[in-house]
N, C-alpha and C positions, 0 to 999 in steps of 0.2 A: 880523786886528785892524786898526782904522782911527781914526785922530785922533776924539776927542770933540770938539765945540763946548762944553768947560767952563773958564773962564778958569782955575781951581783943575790942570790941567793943559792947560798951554797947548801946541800942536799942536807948535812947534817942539823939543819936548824928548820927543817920540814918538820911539821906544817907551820908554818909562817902566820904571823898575825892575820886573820879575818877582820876586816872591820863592815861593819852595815852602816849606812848612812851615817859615819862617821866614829860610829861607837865599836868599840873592842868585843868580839862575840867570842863564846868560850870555845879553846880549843877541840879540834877539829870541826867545827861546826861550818865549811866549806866543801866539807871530805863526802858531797853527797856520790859520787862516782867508787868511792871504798864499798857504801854501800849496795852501790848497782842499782840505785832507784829503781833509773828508765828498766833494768833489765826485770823490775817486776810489776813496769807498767807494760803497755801497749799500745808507745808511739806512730805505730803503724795503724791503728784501728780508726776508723772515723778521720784520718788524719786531713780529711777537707772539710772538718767542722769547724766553725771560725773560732774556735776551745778549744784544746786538746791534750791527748797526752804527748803531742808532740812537740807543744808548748814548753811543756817542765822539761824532757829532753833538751832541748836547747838551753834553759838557763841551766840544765845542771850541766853541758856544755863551755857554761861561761862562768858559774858562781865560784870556780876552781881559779880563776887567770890570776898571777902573780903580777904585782908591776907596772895594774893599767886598771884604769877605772871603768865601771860598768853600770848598766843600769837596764833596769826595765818600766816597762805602764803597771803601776803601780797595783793594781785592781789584776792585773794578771796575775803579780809579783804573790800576791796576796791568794789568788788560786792556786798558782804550780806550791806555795810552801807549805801549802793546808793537805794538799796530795799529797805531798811527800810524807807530812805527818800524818795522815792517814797508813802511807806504808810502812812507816816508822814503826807506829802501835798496831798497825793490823795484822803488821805479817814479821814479826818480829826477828822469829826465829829463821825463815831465808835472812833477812837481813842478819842476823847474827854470825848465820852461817859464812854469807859473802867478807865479812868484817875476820872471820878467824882461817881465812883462808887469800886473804889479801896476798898482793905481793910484798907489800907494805906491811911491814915490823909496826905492829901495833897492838894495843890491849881493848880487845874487841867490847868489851864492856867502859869504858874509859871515851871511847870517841862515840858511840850508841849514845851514851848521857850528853855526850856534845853536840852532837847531831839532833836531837832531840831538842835540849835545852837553847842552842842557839836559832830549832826553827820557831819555836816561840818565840822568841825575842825578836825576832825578824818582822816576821807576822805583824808583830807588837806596832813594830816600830811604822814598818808599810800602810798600813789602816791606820795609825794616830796623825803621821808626818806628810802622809799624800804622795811619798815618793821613796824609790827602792833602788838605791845605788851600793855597791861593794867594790871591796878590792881586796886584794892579800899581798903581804910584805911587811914593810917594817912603818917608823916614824915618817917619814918622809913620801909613804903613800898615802899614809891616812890624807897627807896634808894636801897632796893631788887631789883625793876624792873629796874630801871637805872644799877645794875650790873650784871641781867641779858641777858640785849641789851649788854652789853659791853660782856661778854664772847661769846655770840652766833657770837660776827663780828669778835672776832680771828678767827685767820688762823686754820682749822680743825689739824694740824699740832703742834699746840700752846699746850700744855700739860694743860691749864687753860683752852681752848677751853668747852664752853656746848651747845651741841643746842638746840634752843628753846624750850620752855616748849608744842607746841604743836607736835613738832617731838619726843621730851621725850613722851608725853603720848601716841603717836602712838605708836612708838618701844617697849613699856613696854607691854602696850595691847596688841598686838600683840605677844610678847613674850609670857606673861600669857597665852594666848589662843590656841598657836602652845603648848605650856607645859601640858596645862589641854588635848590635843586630847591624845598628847602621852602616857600620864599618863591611860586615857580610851582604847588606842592600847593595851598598856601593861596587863591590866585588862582584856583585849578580848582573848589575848593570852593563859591567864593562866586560861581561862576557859576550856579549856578540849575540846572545840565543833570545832576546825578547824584542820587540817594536820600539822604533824609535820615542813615542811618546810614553810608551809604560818606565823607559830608561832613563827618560829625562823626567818623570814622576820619581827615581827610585833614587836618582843624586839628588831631587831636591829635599830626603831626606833629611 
């Protein structure tokens, strides 16, 4: 994790509260990117296993976001932090190394116990609570992410019902994406180079 350019938090009061499913995690314990995880897994390996270490890349892509609430499936959540804690105690010493050689002014023993100690807590919290939401920032995000656990547990039914911020990014991406082929269908169409009937299949996209 690394200082944002956004006055709304300003660099000097990095690293910013962490909270997990509502509760305050101990300092640094978001700062998996100080550590370089992914850089001593190998997200690239097996990476069309329906598991992987391409998985934890990604949250440790997102378990850094200041500002905005997050989440994952919970049972994943509960994989990618037990890998991490495996890198944590297993291979210490690169991680120690990446930690005293940050760009980031830190006390590389000081955020190692954080990072450590808040991935237990996580962990803890994922497998007790069924569900694995964060955010970082101040008072006023916890209280975002605290009301975004509370609508994702309505009843799909509940007209306030949202689901989680990480099935929201799913279905929007996913939207986007099935939008932008169609949009290049329609552009194929109206080229001139295919049969009247395969063009008029390719608008009725």
């Amino acid at each position: 994790m690394t200082p944002i350019p956004d006055s709304q938090y300003p660099d000097a009061e990095f690293p910013w509260s962490f909270y997990f499913n509502g509760v305050l995690m101990p300092k640094w314990g978001a700062c998996w990117g100080l550590a370089e995880v992914s850089r001593l897994l190998e997200p690239d390996k097996d990476w069309d296993n329906d598991v992987g270490h391409r998985d934890i890349y990604l949250i440790e892509c997102r378990i850094d976001h200041v500002g905005v609430p997050e989440s994952a499936d919970p049972d994943l959540f509960i994989y990618a932090v037990q890998e991490v804690l495996c890198v944590l105690l297993g291979q210490r010493e690169a991680v120690m190394e990446s930690l005293r050689t940050s760009s980031v002014p830190c006390d590389a023993d000081e955020v190692y116990e954080g990072l450590v100690s808040a991935a237990l807590q996580m962990r803890r919290l994922a497998s007790g609570q069924r569900m694995a939401f964060w955010t970082s920032g101040y008072g006023a995000d916890r209280l975002r992410l605290v009301e975004s656990m509370e609508l994702a547990l309505l009843p799909a039914s509940d007209p306030r019902h949202a689901p989680p911020p990480h099935l929201r990014r799913f279905a929007g991406e996913l939207a986007w994406r099935i939008k932008d082929q169609t949009s290049k269908l329609h552009s194929l169409a109206q080229s001139g180079q295919f049969p009247k009937d395969l063009r008029r299949e390719l608008h009725a996209i």
